[in-house]
N, C-alpha and C positions, 0 to 999 in steps of 0.2 A: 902790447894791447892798447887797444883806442878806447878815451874815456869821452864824456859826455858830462856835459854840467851847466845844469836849468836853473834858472830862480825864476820863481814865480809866485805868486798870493793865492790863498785858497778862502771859500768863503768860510768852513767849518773844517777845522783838522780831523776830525773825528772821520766825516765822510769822506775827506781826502782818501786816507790811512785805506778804509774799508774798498774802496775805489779800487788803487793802487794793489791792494793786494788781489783782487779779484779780476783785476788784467796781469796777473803773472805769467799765466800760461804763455800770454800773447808775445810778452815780453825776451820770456827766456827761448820761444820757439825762431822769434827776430834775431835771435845772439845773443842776447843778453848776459851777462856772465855774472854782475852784481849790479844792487841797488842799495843805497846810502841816501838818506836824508838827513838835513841840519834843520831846527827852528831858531828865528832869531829870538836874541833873547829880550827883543825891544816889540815885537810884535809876532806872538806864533804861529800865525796862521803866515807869515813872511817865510818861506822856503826855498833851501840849496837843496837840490837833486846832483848826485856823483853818481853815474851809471860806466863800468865794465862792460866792452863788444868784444865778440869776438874777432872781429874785423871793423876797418872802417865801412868801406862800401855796405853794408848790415846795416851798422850803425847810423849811417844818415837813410838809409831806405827808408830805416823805420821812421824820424823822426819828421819825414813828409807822407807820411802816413796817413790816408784817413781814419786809419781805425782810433789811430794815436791822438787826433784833434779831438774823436766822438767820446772817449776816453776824458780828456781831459776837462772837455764841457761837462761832459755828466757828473764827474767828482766836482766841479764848485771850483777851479781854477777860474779867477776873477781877475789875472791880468795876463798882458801880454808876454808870453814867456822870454827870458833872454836866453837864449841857448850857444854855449862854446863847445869847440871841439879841440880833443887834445890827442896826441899821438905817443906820450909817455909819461910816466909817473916815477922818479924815485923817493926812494925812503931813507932820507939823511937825517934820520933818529939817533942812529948810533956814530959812534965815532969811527 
């Protein structure tokens, strides 16, 4: 599975949150498979986004998106986002 992983700043986490959840539909209809966020613990409104695609090509359609920029203006995203893309994850938890 192909992940995705933004940091970006928001102006209020509160709207962020409300935002994000009320583009879900849009989200999981793009591929989306999961969504994960981190806040820093030096400034909260400083946020890691870790997104699950079903595919890559999905996966960056969406993330040139104009609905995805209208989206993120409207929630109070106040920088530039940095966005990586990745093509695997393991889980070396266990021994």
């Amino acid at each position: 599975m192909p992940y995705i992983m933004i940091s970006h700043k928001v102006a209020d986490y509160a709207k962020w949150k409300r935002a994000v959840k009320s583009f879900a539909k849009f989200r999981k209809a793009s591929g989306e498979k999961c969504f994960c966020v981190a806040r820093s613990s030096k400034n909260l409104n400083d946020l890691l986004v870790w997104c699950e695609w079903d595919n890559s090509a999905r996966m960056k359609k969406f993330t040139k998106s104009r609905e995805l920029r209208a989206a993120m203006k409207a929630a109070g995203v106040t920088s530039k986002p940095a966005i990586s893309f990745y093509s695997k994850m393991e889980d070396l938890s266990t021994g």
